[in-house]
C-alpha positions as CSV (number, residue, x, y, z in Angstrom):
1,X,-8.9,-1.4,12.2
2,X,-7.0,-4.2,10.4
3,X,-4.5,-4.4,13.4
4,X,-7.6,-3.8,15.7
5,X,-8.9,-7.3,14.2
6,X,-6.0,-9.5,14.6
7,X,-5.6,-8.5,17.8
8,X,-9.1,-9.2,18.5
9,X,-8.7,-12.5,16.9
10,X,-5.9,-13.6,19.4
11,X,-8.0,-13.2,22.3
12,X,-10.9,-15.2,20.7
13,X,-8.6,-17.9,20.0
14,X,-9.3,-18.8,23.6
15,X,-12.8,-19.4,23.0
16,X,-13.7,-23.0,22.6
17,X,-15.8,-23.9,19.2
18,X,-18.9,-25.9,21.5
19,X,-18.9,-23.1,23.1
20,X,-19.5,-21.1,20.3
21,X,-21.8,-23.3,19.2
22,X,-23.7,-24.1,22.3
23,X,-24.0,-21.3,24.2
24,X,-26.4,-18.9,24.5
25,X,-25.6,-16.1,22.2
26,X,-25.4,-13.2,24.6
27,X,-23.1,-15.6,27.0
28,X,-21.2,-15.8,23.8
29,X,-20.8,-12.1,23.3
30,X,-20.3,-12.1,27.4
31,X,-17.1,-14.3,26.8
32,X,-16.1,-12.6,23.7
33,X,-16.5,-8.9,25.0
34,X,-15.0,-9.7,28.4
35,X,-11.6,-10.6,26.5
36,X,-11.4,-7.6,24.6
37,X,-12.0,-5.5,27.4
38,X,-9.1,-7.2,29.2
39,X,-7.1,-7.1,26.9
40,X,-7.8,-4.1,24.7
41,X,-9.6,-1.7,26.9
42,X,-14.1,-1.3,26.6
43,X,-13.4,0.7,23.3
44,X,-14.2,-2.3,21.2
45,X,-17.5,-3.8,22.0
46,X,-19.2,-7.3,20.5
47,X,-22.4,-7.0,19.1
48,X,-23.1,-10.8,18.3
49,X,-21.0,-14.4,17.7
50,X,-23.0,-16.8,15.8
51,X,-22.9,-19.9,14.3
52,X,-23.2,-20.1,10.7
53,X,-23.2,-22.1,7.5
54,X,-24.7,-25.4,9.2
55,X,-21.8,-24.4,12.1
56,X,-19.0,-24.6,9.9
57,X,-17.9,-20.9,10.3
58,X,-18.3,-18.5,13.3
59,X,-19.4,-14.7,12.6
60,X,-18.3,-12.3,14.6
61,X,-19.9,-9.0,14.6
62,X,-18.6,-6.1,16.6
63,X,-20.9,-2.7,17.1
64,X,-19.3,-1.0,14.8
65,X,-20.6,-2.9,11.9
66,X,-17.2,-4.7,11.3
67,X,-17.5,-8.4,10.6
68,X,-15.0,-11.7,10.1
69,X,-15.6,-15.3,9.9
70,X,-13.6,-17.9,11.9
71,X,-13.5,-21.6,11.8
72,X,-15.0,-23.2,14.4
73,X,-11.5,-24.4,15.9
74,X,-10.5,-20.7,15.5
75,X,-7.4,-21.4,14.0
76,X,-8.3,-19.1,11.0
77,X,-10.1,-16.5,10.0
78,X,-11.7,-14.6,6.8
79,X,-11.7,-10.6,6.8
80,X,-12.4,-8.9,3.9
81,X,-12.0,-11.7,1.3
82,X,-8.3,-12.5,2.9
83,X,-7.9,-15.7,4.7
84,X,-5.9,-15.6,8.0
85,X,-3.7,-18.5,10.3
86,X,-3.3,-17.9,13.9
87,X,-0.1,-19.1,14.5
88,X,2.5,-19.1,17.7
89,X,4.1,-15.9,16.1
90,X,0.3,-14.6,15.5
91,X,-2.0,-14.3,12.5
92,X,-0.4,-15.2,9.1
93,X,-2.0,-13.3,6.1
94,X,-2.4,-16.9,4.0
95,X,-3.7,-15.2,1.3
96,X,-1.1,-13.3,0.8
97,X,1.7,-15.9,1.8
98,X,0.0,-17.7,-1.5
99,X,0.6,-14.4,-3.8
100,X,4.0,-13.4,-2.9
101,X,6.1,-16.2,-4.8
102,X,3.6,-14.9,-7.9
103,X,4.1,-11.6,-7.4
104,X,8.4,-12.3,-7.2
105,X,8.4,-13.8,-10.2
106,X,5.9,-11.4,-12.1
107,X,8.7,-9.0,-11.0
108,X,11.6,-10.7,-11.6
109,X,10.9,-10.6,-15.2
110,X,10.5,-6.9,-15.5
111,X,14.0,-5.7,-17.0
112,X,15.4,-2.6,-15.1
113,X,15.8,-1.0,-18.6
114,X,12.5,-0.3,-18.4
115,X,12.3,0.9,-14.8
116,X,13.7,4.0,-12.9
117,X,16.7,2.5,-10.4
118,X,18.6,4.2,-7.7
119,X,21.0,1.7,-6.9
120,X,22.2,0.8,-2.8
121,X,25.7,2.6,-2.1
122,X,28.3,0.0,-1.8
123,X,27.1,-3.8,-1.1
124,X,23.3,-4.1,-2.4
125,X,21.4,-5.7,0.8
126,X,18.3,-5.3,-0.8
127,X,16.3,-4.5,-3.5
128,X,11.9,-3.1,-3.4
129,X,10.5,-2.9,-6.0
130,X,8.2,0.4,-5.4
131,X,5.0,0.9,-7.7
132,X,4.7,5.2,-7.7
133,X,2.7,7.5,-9.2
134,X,3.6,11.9,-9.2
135,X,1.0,13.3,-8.0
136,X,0.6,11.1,-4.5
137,X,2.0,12.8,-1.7
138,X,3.0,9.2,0.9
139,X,5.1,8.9,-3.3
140,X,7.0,12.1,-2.6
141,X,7.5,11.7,0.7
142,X,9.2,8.2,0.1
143,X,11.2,9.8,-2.6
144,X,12.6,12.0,0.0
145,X,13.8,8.7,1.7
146,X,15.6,6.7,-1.2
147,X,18.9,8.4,-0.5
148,X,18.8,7.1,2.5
149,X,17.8,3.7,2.0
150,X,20.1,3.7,-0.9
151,X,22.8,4.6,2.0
152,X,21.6,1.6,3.9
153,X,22.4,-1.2,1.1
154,X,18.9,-1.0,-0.4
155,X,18.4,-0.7,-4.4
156,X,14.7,1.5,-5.2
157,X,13.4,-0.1,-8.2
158,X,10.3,2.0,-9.7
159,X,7.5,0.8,-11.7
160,X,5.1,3.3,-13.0
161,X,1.4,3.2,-11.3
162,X,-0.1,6.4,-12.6
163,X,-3.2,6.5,-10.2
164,X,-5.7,8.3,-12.8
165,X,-5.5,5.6,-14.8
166,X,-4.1,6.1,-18.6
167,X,-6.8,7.6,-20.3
168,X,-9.9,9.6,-18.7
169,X,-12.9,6.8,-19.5
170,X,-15.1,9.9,-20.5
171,X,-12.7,11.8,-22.8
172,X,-10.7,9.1,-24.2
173,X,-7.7,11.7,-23.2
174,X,-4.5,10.5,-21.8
175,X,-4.6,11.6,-18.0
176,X,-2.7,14.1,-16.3
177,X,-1.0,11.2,-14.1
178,X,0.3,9.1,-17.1
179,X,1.9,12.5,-18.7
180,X,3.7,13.3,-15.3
181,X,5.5,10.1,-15.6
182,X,5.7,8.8,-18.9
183,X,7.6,12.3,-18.8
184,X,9.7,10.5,-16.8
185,X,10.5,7.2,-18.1
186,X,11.2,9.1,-22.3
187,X,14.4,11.6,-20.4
188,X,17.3,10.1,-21.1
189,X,18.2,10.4,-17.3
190,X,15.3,9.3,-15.3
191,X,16.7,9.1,-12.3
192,X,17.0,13.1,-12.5
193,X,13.5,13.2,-14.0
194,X,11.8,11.3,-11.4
195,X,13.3,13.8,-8.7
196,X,12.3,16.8,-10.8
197,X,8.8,15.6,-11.2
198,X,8.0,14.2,-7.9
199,X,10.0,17.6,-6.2
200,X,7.7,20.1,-8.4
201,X,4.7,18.5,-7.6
202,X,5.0,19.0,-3.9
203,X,6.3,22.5,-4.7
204,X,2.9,22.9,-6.9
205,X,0.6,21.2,-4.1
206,X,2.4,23.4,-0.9
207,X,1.7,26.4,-3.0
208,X,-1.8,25.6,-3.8
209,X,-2.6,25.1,-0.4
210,X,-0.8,28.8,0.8
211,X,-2.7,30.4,-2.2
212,X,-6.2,28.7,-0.6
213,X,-5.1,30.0,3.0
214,X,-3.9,33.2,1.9
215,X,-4.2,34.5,-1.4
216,X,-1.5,37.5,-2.6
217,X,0.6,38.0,-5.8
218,X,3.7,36.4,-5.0
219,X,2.3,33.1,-4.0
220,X,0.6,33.0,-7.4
221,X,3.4,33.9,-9.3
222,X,6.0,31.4,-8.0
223,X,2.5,29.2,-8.7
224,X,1.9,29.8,-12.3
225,X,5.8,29.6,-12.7
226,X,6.0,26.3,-11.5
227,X,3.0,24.8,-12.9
228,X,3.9,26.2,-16.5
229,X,7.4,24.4,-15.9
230,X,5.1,20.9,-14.8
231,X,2.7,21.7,-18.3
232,X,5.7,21.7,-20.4
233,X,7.5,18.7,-18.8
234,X,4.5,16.5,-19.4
235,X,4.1,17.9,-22.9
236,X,8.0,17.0,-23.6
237,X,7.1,13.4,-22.8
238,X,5.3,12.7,-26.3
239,X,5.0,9.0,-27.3
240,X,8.6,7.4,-26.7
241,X,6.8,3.4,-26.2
242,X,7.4,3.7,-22.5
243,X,6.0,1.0,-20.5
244,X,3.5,2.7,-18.3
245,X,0.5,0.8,-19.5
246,X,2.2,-2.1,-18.9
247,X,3.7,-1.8,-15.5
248,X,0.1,-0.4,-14.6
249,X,-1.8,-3.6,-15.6
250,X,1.0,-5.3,-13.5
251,X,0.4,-3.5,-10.4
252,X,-3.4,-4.8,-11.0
253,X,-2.3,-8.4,-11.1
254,X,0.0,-8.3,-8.1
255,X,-2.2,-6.6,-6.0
256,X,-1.7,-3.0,-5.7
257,X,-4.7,-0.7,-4.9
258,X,-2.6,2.5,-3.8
259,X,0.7,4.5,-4.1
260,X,3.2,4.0,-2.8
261,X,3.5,0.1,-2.9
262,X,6.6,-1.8,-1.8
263,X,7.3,-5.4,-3.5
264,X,9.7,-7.0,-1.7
265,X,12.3,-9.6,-4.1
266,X,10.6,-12.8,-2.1
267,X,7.1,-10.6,-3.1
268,X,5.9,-9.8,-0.2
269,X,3.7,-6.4,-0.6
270,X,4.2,-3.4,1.6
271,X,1.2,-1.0,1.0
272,X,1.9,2.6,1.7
273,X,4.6,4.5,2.7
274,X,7.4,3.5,5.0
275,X,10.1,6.1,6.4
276,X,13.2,4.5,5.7
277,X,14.9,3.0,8.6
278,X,11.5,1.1,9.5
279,X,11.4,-0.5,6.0
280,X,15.6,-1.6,6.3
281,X,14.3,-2.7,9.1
282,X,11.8,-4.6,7.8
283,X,13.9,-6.4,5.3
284,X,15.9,-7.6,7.6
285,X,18.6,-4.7,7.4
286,X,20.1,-3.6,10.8
């Protein structure tokens, strides 16, 4: 939906504010509509364009519910508490353009003793920094893919972001997701640990789901096996000072919501996972 909306945006950037303004709503919605049918195909549909805020904002409301603001020269744009520039290249994310230098330098001062690094292969092209938790699957499968960016001259950098939280609010006990990789960061080879971890989970999780689709013995076994294996990893962890807590709070002030989340050095933020090639790309990598 968030693309939906920018695109959307670009073809109401033709609409004039008095018009807007002046017209009669449904000619408004008439305009509005008739652009995003031309250009997008009669899947999205606009319930209502108004004038708000004494005229100093435009509301857009299409019929699924979804609503943005836009300045009456629709130049920019408000959706969901993010303000956006239409630009010659297209919309600009302002908010965020204002957050990444924060977010670089928040980062920059993280030491990589206290992170989990897979160095690029040869000449370092770039560096992510990549907030990850254990038991999140997009985490796993973007594990799967360091090798390969590490082939392509980029450096994985991992802060811990143990989704759960660090201690269940009701029990006051440390959650299963800090364990997992605070397990991690107290081995004395991380790098190995982090692999181990993230590699069992998936193990554990593609087991689960056979033993739910077709329950027998073996299945079982190799699942008790593997998730005795987990139990005592996390229990090995103990209290070694780790940083998870830490690098937790900092994924709150940078702005990360999920797992996996991508920092770039200049701070932009990636949310979610990426194969590879797309995010070498992305970085500017060819």
């Amino acid at each position: 939906m968030k693309k939906t909306l920018l695109a959307i945006v670009c073809g109401l950037a033709m609409v004039s504010p008095l018009q807007a303004e002046d017209a009669p709503a449904q000619d408004v919605v008439k305009q509005v509509e008739g652009k995003l049918v031309s250009a997008f195909g009669s899947r999205l549909q606009v319930r209502e364009v108004s004038p708000v805020a004494n005229g100093q904002m435009i509301e857009v409301v299409l019929v699924d519910g979804t609503v943005m603001h836009m300045t009456p020269d629709t130049n920019n744009f408000i959706y969901r508490d993010e303000l956006y520039e239409l630009t010659a290249n297209g919309p600009v994310n302002m908010t965020q353009a204002r957050m990444n230098p924060k977010r670089a330098e928040k980062l920059a001062a993280v030491k990589n003793k206290d992170t989990v690094v897979f160095p690029a292969k040869g000449e370092q092209k770039a560096l992510v920094n990549v907030f990850t938790d254990i038991d999140c699957g997009y985490c796993q499968k973007l594990h799967r893919e360091v090798p390969r960016l590490n082939e392509l001259g980029v450096t994985v950098r991992y802060l811990a972001y143990p989704r759960a939280g660090i201690k269940n609010p009701q029990t006051g006990l440390l959650t299963p997701a800090y364990q997992k990789i605070n397990y991690v960061w107290c081995e004395e080879d991380r790098k190995e640990a982090m692999t181990t971890m993230k590699s069992n989970q998936r193990e554990l999780s593609v087991l689960g789901q056979r033993l739910r689709q077709s329950p027998n013995a073996d299945t079982e076994k190799q699942f008790r096996a593997v998730q005795l294996q987990m139990t005592a990893m996390m229990q090995k962890g103990g209290d070694c000072g780790a940083p998870i807590a830490s690098q937790y709070s900092l994924g709150g002030q940078v702005g990360v919501t999920g797992t996996p989340a991508i920092v770039t050095e200049d701070g932009q933020l990636i949310p979610g996972y990426m194969p590879a090639d797309d995010l070498a790309a992305r970085l500017g990598i060819n």
